[in-house]
N, C-alpha and C positions, 0 to 999 in steps of 0.2 A: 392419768392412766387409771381407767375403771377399773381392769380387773387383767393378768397377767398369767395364763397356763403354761404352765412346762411338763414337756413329755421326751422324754429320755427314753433311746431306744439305743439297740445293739447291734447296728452297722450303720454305716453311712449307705448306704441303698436303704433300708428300713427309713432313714431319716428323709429321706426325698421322697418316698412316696407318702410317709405319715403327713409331711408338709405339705404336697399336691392336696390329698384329701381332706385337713384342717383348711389350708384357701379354697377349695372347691364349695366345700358345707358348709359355713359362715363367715360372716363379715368381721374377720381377726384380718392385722397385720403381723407378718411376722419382726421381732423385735431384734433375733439374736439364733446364732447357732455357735455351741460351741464342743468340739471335739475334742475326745480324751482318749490314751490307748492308742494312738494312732489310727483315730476314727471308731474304732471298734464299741465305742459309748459314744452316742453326740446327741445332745442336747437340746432341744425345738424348745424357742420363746417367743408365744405368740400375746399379743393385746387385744383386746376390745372389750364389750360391753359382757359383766358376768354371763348372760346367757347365752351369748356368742361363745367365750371362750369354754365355755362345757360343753355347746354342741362340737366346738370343733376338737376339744382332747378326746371327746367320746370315739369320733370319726379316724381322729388320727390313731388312738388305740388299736380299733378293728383291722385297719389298712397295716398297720402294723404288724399286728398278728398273723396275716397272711406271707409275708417275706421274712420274718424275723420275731426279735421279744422286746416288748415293753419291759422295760429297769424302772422306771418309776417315772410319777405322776404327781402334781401338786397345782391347784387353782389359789392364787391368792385374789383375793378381792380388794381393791383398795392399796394395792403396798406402799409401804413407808417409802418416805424420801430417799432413804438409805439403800433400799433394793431398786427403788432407780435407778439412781448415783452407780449402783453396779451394774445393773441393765447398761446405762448408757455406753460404759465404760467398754464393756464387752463387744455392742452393736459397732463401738468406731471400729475395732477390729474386725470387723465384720465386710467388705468391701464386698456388695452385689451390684 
């Protein structure tokens, strides 16, 4: 895993279109989504190459900000074995 964005917004509609526009504007897959509040916070985790995963938080901010609000934002580069290990954990629940 190169590099790993996450972008947390404030509905589940805000989160499907930040995700449309983060897969539309670069070559990220997404890794994981997970809802909190009963949707009302859900959390976009997407992968690819450092510069991919900034063009597409960039993207999915803006897309965001149109239907809803960005809660927060963080790019790791590189993550440890350990936020894998959590990544992973979370994508099995994940069933698309």
């Amino acid at each position: 895993m190169k590099a790993i964005g996450i972008l947390e917004v404030a509905s589940n509609v805000a989160s499907i279109v930040a995700l449309d526009a983060m897969a539309k504007a670069s070559d990220v897959t997404l890794v994981t989504m997970e809802k909190a509040l009963g949707g009302r916070l859900v959390s976009i985790v997407v992968q690819g190459s450092v510069a991919d995963v900034k063009e597409a938080i960039e993207y999915g901010k803006v897309a965001t900000e149109k239907v809803g609000k960005v809660a927060a934002v963080a790019i790791i580069n590189n993550p440890h074995e350990e936020v894998q290990k959590v990544l992973l954990h979370s994508a099995r629940k994940l069933r698309v």
